[in-house]
CHARMM-style PDB file with segment names, atoms N, HN, CA, C and O in Angstrom:
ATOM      1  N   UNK     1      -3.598  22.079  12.013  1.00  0.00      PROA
ATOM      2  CA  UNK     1      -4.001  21.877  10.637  1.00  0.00      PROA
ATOM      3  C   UNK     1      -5.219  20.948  10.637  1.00  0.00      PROA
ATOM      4  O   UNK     1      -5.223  20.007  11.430  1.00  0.00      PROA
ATOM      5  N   UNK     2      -6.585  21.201   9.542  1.00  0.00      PROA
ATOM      6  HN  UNK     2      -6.581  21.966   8.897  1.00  0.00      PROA
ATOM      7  CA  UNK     2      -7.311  20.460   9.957  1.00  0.00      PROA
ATOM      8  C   UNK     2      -7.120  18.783   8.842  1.00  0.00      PROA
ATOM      9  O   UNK     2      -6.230  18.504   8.039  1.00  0.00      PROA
ATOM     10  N   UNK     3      -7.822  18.321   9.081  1.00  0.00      PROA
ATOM     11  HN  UNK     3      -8.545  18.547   9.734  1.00  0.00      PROA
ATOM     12  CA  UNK     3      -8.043  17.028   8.377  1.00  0.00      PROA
ATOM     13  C   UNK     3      -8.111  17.096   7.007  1.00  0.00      PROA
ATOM     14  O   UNK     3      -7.459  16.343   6.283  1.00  0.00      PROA
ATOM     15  N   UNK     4      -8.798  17.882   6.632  1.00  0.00      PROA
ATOM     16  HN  UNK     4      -9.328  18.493   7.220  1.00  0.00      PROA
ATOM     17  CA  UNK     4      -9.015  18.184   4.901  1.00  0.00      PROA
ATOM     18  C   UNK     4      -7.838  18.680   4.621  1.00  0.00      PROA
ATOM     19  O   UNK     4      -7.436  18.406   3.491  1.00  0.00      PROA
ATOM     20  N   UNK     5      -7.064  19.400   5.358  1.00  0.00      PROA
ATOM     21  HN  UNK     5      -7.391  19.623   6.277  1.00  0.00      PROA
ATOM     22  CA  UNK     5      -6.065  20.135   4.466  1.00  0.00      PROA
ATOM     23  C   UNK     5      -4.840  19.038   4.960  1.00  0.00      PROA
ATOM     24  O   UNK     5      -3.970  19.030   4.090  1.00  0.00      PROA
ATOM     25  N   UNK     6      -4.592  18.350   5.798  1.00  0.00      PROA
ATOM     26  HN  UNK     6      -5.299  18.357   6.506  1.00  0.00      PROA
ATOM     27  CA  UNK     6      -3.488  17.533   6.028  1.00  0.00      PROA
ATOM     28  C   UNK     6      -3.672  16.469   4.586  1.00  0.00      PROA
ATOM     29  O   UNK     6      -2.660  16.145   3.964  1.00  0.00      PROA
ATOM     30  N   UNK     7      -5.235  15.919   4.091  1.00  0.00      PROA
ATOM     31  HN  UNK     7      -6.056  16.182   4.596  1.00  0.00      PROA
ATOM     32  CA  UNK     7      -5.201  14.885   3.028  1.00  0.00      PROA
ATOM     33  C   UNK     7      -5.525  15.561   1.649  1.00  0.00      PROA
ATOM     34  O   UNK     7      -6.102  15.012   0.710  1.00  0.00      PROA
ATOM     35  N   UNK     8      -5.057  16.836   1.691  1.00  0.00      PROA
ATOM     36  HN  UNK     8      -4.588  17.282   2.454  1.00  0.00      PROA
ATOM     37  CA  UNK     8      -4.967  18.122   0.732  1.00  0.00      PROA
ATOM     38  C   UNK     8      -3.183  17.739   0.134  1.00  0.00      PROA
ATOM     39  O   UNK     8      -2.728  17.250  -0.901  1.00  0.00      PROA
ATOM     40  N   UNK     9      -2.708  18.150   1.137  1.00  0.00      PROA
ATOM     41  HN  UNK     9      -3.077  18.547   1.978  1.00  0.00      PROA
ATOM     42  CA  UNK     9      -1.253  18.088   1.269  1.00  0.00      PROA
ATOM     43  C   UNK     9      -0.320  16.366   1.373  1.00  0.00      PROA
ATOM     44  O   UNK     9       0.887  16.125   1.389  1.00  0.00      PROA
ATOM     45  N   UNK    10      -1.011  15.841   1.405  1.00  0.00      PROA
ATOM     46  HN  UNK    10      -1.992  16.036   1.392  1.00  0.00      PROA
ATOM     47  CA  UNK    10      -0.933  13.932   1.323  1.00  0.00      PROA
ATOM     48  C   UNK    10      -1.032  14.069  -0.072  1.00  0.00      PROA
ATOM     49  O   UNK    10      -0.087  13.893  -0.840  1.00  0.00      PROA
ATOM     50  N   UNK    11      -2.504  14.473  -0.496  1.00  0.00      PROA
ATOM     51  HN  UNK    11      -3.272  14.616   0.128  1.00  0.00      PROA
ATOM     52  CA  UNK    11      -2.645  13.898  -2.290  1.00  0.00      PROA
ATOM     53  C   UNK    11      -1.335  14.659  -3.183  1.00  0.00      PROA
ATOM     54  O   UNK    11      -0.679  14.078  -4.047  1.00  0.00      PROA
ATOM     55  N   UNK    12      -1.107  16.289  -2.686  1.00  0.00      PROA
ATOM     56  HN  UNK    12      -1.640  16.761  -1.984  1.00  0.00      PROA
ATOM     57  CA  UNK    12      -0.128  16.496  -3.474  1.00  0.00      PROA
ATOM     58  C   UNK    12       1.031  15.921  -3.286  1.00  0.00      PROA
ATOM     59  O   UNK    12       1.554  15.544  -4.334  1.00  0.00      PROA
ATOM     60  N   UNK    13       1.606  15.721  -2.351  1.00  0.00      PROA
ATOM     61  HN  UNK    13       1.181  16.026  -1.499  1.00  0.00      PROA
ATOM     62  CA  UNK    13       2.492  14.900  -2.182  1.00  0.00      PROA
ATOM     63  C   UNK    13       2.929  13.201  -2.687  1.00  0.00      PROA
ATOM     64  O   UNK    13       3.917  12.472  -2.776  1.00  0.00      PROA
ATOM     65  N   UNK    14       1.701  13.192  -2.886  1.00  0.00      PROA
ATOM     66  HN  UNK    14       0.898  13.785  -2.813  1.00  0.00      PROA
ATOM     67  CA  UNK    14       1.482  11.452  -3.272  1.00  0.00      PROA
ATOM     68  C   UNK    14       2.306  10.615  -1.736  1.00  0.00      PROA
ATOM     69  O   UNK    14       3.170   9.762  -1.530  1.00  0.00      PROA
ATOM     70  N   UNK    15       1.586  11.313  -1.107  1.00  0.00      PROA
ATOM     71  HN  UNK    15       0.884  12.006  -1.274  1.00  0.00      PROA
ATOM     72  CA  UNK    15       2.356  10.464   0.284  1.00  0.00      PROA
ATOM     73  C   UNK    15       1.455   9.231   0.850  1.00  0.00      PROA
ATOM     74  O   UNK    15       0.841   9.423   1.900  1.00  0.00      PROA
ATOM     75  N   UNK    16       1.377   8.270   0.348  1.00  0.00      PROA
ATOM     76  HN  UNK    16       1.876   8.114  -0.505  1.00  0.00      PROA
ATOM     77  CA  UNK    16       0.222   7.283   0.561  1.00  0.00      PROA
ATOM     78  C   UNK    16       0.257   6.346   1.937  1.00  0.00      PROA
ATOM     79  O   UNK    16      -0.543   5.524   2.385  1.00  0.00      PROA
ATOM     80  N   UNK    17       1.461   6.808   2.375  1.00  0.00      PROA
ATOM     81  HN  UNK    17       2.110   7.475   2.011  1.00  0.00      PROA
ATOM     82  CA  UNK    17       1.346   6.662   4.101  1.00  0.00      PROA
ATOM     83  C   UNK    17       0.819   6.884   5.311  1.00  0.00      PROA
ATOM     84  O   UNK    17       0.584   6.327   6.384  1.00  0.00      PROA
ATOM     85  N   UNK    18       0.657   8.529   4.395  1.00  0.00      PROA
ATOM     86  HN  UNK    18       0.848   8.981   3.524  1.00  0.00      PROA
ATOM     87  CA  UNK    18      -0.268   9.324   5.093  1.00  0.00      PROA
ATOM     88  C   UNK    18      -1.513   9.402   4.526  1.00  0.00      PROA
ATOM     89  O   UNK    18      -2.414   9.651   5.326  1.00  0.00      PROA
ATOM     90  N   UNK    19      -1.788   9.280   3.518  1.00  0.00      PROA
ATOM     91  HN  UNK    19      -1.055   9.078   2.868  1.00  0.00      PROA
ATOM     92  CA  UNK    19      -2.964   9.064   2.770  1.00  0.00      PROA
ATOM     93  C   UNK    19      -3.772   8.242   3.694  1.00  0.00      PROA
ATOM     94  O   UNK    19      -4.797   8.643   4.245  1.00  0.00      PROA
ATOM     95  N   UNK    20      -3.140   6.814   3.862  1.00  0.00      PROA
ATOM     96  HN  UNK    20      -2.308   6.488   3.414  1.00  0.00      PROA
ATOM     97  CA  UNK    20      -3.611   5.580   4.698  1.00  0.00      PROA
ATOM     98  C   UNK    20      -3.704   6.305   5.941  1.00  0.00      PROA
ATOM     99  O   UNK    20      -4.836   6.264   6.423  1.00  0.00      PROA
ATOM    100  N   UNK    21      -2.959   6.874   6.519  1.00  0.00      PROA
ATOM    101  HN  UNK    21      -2.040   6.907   6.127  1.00  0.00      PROA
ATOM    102  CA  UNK    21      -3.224   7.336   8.579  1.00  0.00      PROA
ATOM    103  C   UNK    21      -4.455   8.222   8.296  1.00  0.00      PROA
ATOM    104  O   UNK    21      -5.439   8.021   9.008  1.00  0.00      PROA
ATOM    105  N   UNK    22      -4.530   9.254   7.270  1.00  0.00      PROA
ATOM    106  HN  UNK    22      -3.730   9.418   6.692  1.00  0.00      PROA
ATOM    107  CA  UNK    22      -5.575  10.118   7.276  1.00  0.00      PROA
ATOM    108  C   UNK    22      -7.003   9.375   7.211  1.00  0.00      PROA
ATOM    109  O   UNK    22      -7.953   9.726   7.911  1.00  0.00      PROA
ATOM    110  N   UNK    23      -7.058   8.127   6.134  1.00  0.00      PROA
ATOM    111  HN  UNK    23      -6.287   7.841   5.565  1.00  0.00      PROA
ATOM    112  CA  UNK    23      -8.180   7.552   5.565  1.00  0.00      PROA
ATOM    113  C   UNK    23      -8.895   6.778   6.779  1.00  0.00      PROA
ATOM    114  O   UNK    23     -10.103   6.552   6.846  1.00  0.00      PROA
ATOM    115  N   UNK    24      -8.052   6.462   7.598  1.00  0.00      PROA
ATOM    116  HN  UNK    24      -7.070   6.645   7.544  1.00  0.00      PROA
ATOM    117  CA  UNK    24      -8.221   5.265   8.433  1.00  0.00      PROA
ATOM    118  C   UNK    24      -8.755   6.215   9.750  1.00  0.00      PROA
ATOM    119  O   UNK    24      -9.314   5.630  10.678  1.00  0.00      PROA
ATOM    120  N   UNK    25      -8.577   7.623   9.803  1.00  0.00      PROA
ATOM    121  HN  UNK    25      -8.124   8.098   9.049  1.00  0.00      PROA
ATOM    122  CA  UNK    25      -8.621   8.658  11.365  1.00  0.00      PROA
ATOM    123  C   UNK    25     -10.191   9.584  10.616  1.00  0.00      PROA
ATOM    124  O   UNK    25     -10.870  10.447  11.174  1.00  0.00      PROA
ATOM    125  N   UNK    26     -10.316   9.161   9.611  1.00  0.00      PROA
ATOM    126  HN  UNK    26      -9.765   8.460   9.159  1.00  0.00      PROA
ATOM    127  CA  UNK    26     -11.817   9.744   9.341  1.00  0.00      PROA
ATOM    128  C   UNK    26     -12.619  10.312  10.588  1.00  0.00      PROA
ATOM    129  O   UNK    26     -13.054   9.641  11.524  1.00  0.00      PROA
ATOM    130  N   UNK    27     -12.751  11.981  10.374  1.00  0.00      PROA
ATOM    131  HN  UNK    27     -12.398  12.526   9.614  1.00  0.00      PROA
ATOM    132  CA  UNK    27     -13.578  12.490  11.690  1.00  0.00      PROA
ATOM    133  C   UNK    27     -14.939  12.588  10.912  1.00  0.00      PROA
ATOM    134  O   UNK    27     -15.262  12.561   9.724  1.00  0.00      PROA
ATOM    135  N   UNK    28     -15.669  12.729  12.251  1.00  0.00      PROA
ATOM    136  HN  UNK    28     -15.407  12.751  13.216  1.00  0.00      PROA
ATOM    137  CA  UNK    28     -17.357  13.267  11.667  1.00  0.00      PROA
ATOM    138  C   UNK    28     -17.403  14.430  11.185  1.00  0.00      PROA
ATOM    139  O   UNK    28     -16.831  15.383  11.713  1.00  0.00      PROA
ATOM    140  N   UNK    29     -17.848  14.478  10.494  1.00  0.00      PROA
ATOM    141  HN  UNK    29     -18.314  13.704  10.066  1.00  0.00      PROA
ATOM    142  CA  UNK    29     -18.619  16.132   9.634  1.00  0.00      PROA
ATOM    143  C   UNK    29     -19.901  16.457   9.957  1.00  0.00      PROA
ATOM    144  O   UNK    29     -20.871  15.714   9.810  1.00  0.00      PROA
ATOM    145  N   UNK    30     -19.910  17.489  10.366  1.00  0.00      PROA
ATOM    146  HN  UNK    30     -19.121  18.092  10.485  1.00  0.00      PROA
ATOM    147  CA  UNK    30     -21.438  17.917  11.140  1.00  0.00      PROA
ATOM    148  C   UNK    30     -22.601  18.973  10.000  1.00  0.00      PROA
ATOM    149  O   UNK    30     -23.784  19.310  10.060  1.00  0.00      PROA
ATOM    150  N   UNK    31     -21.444  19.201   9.016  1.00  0.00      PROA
ATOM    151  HN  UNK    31     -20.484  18.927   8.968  1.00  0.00      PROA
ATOM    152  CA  UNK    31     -21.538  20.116   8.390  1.00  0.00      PROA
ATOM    153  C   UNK    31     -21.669  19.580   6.593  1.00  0.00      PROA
ATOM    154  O   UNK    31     -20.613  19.080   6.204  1.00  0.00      PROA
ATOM    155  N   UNK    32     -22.480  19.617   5.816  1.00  0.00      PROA
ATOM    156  HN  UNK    32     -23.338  20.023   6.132  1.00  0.00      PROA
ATOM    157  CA  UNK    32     -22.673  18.798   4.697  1.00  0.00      PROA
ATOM    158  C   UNK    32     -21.798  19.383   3.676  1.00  0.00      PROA
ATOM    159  O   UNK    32     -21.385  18.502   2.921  1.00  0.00      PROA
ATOM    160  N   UNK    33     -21.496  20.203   3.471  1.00  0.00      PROA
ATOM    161  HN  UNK    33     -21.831  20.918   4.084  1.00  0.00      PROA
ATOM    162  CA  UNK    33     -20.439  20.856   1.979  1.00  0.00      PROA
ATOM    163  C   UNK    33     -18.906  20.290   3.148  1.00  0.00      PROA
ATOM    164  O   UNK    33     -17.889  20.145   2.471  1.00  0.00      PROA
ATOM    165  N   UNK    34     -18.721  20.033   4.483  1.00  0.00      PROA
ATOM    166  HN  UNK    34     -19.547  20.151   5.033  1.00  0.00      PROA
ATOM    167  CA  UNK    34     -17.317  19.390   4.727  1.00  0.00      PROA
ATOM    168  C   UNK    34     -17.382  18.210   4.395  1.00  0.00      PROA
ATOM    169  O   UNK    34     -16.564  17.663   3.656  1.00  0.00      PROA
ATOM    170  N   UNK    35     -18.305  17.704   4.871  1.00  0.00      PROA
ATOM    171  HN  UNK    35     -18.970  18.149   5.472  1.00  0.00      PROA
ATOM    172  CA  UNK    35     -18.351  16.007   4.734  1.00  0.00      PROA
ATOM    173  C   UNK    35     -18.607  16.139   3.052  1.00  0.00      PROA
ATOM    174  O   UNK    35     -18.517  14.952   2.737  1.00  0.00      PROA
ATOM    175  N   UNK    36     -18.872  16.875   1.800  1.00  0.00      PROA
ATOM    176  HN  UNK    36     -18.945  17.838   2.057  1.00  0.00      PROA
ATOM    177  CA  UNK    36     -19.059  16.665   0.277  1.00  0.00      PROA
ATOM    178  C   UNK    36     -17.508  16.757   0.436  1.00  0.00      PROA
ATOM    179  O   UNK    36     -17.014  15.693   0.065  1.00  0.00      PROA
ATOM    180  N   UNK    37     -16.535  17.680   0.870  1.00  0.00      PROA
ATOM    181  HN  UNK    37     -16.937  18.544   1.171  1.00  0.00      PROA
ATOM    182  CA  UNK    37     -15.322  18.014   0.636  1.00  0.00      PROA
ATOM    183  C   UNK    37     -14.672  16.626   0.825  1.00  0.00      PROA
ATOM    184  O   UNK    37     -14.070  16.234  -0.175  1.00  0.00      PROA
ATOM    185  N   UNK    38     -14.663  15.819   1.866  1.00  0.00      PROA
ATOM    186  HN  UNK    38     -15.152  16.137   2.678  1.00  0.00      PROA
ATOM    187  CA  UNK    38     -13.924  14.951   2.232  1.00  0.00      PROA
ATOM    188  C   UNK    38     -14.020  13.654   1.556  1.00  0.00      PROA
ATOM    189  O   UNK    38     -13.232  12.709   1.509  1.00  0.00      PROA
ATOM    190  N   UNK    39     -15.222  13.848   1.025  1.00  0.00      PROA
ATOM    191  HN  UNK    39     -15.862  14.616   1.064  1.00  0.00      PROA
ATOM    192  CA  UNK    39     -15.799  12.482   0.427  1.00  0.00      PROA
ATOM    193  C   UNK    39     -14.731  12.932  -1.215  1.00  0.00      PROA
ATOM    194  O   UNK    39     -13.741  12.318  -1.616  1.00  0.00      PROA
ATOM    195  N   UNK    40     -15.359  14.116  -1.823  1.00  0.00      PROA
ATOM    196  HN  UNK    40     -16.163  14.615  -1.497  1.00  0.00      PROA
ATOM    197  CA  UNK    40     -14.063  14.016  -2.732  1.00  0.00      PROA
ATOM    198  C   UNK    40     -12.433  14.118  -2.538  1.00  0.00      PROA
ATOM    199  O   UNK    40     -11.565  13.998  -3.402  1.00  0.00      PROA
ATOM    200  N   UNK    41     -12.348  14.273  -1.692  1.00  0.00      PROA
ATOM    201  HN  UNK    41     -13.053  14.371  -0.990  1.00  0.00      PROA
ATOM    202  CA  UNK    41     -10.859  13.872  -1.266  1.00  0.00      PROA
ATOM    203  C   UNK    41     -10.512  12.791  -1.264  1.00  0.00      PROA
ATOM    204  O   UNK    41      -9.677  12.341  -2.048  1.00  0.00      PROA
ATOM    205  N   UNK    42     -11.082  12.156  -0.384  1.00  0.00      PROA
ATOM    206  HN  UNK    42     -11.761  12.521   0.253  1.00  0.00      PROA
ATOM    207  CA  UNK    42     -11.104  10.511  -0.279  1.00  0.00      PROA
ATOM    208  C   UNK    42     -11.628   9.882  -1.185  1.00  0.00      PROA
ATOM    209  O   UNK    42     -12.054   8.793  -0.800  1.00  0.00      PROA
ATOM    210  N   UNK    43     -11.889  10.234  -2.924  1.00  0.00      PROA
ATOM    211  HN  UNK    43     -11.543  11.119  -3.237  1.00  0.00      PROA
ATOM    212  CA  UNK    43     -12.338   9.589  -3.908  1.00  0.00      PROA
ATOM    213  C   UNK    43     -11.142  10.091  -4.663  1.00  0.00      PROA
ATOM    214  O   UNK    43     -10.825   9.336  -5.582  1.00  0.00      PROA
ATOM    215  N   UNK    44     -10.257  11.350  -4.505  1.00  0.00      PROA
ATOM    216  HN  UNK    44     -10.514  11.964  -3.759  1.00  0.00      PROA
ATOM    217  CA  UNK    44      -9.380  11.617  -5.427  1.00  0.00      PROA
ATOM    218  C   UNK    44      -8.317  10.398  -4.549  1.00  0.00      PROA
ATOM    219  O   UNK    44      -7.895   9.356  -5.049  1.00  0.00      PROA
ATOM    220  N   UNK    45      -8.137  10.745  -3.558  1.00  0.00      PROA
ATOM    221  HN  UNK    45      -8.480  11.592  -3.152  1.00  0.00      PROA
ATOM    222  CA  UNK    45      -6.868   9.688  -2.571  1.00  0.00      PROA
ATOM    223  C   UNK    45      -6.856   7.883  -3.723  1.00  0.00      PROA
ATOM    224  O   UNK    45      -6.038   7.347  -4.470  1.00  0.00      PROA
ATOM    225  N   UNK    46      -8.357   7.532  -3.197  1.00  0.00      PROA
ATOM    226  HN  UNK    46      -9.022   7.967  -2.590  1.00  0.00      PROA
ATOM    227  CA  UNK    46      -8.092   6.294  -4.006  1.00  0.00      PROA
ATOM    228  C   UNK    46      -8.043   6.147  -4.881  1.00  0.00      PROA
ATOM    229  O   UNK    46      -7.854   4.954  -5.119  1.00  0.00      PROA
ATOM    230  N   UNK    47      -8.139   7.008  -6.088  1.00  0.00      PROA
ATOM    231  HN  UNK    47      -8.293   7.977  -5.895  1.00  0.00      PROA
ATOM    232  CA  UNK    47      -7.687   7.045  -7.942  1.00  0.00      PROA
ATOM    233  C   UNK    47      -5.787   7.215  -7.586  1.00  0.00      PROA
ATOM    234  O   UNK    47      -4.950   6.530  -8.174  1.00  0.00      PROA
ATOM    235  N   UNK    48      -5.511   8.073  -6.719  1.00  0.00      PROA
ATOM    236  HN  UNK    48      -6.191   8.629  -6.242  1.00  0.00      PROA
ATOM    237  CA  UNK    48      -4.078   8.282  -6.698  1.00  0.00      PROA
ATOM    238  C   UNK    48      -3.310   6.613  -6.211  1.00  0.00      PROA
ATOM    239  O   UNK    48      -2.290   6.057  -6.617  1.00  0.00      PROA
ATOM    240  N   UNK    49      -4.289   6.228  -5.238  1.00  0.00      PROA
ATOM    241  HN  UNK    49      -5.118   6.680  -4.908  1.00  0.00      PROA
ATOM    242  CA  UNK    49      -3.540   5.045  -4.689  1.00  0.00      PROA
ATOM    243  C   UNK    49      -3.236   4.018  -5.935  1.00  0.00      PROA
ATOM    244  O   UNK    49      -2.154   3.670  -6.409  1.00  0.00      PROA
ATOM    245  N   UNK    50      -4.673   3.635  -6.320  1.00  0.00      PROA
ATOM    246  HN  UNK    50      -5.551   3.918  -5.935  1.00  0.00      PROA
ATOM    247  CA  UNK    50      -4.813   2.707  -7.310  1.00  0.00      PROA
ATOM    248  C   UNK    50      -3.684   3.230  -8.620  1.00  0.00      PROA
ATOM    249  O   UNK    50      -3.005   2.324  -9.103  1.00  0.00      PROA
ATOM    250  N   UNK    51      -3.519   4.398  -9.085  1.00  0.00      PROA
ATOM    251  HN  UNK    51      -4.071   5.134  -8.693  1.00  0.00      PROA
ATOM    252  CA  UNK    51      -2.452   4.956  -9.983  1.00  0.00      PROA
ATOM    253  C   UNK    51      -1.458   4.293  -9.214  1.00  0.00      PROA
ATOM    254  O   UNK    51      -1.085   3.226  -9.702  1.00  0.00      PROA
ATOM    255  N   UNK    52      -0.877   4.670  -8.039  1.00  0.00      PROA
ATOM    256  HN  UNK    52      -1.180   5.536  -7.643  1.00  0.00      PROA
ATOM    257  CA  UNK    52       0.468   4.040  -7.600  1.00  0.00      PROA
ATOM    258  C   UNK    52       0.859   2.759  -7.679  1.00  0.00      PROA
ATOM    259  O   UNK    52       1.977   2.290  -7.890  1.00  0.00      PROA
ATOM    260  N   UNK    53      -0.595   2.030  -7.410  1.00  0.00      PROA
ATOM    261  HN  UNK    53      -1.504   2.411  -7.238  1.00  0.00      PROA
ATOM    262  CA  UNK    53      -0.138   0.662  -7.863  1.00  0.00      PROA
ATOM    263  C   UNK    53       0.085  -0.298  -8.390  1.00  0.00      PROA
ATOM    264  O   UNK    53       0.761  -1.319  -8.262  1.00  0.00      PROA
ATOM    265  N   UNK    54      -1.088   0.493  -9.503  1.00  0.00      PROA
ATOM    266  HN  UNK    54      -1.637   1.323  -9.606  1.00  0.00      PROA
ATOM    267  CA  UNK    54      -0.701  -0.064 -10.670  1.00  0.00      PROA
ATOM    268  C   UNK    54       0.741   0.664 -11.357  1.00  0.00      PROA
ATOM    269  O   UNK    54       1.401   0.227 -12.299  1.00  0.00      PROA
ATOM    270  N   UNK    55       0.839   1.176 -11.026  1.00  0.00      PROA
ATOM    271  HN  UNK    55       0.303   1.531 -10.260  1.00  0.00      PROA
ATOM    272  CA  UNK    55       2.636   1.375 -11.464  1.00  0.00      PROA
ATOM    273  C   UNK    55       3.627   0.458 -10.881  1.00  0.00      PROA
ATOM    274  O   UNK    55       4.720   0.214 -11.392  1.00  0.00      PROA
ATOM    275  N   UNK    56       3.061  -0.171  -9.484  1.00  0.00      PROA
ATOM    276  HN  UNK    56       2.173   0.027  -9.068  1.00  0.00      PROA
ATOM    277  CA  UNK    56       4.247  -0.613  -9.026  1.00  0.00      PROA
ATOM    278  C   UNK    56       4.359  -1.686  -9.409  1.00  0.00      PROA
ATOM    279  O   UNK    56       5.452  -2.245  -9.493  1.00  0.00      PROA
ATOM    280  N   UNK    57       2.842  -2.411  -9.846  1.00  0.00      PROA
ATOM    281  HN  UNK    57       1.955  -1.957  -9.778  1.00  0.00      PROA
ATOM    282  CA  UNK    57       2.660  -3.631 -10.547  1.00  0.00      PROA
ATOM    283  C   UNK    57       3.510  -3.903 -12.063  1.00  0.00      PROA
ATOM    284  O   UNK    57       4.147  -4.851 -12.522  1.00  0.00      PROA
ATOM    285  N   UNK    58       3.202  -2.757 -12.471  1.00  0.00      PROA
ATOM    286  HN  UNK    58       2.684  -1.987 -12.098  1.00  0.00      PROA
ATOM    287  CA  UNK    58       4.140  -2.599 -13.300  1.00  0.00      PROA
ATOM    288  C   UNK    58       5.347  -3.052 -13.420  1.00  0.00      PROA
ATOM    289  O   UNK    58       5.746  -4.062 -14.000  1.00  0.00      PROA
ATOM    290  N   UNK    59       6.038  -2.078 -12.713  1.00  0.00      PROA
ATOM    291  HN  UNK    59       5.714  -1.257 -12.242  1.00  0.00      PROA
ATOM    292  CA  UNK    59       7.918  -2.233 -12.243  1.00  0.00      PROA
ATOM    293  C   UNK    59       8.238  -3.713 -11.716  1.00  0.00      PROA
ATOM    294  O   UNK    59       9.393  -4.132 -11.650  1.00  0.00      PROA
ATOM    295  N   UNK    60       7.050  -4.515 -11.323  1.00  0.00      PROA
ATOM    296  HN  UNK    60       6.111  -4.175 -11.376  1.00  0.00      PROA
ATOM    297  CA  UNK    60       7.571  -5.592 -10.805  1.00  0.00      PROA
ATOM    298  C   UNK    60       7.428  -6.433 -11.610  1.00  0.00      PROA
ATOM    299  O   UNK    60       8.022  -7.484 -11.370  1.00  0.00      PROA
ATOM    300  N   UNK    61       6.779  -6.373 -12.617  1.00  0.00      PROA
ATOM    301  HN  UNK    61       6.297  -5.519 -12.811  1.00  0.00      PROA
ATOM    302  CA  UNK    61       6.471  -7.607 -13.582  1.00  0.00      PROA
ATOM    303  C   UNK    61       7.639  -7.410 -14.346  1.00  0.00      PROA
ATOM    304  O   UNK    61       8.226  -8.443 -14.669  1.00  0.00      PROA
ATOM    305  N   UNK    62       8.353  -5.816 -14.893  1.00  0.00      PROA
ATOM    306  HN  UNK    62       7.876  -4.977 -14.630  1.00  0.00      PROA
ATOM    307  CA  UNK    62       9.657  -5.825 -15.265  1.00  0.00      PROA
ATOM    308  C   UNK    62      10.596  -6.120 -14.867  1.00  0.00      PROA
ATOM    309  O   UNK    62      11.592  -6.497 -15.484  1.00  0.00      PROA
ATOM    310  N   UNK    63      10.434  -5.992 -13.714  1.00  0.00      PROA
ATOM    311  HN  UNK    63       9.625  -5.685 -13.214  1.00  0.00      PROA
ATOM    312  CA  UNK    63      11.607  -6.299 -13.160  1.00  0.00      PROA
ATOM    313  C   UNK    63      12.188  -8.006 -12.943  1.00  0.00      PROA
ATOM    314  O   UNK    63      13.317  -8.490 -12.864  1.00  0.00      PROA
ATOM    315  N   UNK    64      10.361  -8.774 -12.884  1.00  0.00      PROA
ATOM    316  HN  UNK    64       9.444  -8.381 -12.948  1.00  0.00      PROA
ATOM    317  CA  UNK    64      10.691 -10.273 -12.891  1.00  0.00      PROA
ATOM    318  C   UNK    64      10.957 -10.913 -14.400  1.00  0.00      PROA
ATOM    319  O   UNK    64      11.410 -12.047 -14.554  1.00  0.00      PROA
ATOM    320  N   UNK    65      10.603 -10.005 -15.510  1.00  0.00      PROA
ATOM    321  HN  UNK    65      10.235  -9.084 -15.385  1.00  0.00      PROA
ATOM    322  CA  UNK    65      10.798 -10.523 -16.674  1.00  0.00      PROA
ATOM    323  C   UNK    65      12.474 -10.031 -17.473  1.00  0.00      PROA
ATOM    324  O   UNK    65      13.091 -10.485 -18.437  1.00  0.00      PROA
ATOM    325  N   UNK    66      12.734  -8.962 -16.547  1.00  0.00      PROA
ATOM    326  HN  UNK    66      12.233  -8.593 -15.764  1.00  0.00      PROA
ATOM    327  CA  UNK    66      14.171  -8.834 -16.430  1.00  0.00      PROA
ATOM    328  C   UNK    66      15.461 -10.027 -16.136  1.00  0.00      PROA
ATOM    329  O   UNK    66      16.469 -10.468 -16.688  1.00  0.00      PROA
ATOM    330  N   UNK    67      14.461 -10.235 -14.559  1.00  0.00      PROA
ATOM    331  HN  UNK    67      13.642  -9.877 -14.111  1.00  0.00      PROA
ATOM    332  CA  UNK    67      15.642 -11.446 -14.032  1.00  0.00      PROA
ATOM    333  C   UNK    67      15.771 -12.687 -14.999  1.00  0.00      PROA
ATOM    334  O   UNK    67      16.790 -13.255 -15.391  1.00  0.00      PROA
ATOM    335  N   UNK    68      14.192 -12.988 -15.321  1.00  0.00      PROA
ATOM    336  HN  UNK    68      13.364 -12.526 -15.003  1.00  0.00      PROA
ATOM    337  CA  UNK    68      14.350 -14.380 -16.191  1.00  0.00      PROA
ATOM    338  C   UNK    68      15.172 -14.103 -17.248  1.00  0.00      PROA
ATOM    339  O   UNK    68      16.056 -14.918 -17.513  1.00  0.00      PROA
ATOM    340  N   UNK    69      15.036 -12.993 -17.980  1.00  0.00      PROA
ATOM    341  HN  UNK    69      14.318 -12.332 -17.765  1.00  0.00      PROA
ATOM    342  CA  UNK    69      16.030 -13.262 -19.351  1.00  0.00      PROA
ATOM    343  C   UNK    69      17.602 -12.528 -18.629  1.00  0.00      PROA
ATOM    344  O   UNK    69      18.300 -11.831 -19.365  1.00  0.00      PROA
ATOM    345  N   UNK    70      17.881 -12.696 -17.650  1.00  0.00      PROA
ATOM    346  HN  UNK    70      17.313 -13.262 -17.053  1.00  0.00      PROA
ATOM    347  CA  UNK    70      19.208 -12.628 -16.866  1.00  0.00      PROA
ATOM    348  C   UNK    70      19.575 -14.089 -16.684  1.00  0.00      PROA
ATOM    349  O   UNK    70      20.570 -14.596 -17.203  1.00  0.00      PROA
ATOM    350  N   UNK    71      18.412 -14.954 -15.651  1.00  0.00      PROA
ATOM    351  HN  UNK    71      17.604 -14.543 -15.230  1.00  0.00      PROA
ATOM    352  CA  UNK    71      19.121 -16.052 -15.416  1.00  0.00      PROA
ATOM    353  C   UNK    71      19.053 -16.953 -16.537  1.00  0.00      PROA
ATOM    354  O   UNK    71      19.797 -17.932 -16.478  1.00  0.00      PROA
ATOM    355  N   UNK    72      18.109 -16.787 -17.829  1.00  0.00      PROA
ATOM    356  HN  UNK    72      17.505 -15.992 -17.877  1.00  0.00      PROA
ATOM    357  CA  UNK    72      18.559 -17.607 -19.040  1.00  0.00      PROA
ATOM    358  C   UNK    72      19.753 -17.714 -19.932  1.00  0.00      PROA
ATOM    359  OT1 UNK    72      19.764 -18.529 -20.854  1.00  0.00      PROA
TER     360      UNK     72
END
């Protein structure tokens, strides 16, 4: 499987584990419409990441404004 389609199958997945192994194993592109392909991949990857975390930022600020009105 090549590279584009493994961080094809990462973004749908929202697998940001692999997102990260793919982002970080960046091959050369010899070829200019692959290397345009990858570059939007790797611009959709980090809108997805940044979505994830700001969600998780989220859940955690609930979750700490949870505990306080628990331990009050």
């Amino acid at each position: 499987m090549t590279w584009t389609n493994s961080l094809k199958i990462a973004i749908i997945e929202k697998d940001i584990q692999s997102i990260s192994r793919l982002t970080k194993a960046l091959p050369q592109f010899t070829e200019l419409d692959k290397a345009k392909e990858a570059l939007s991949l790797v611009s959709t990857a980090i809108e997805l990441v940044d979505t994830e975390k700001q969600k998780i930022l989220e859940t955690m600020q609930k979750i700490k404004k949870t505990k306080e009105f628990l331990s009050s």
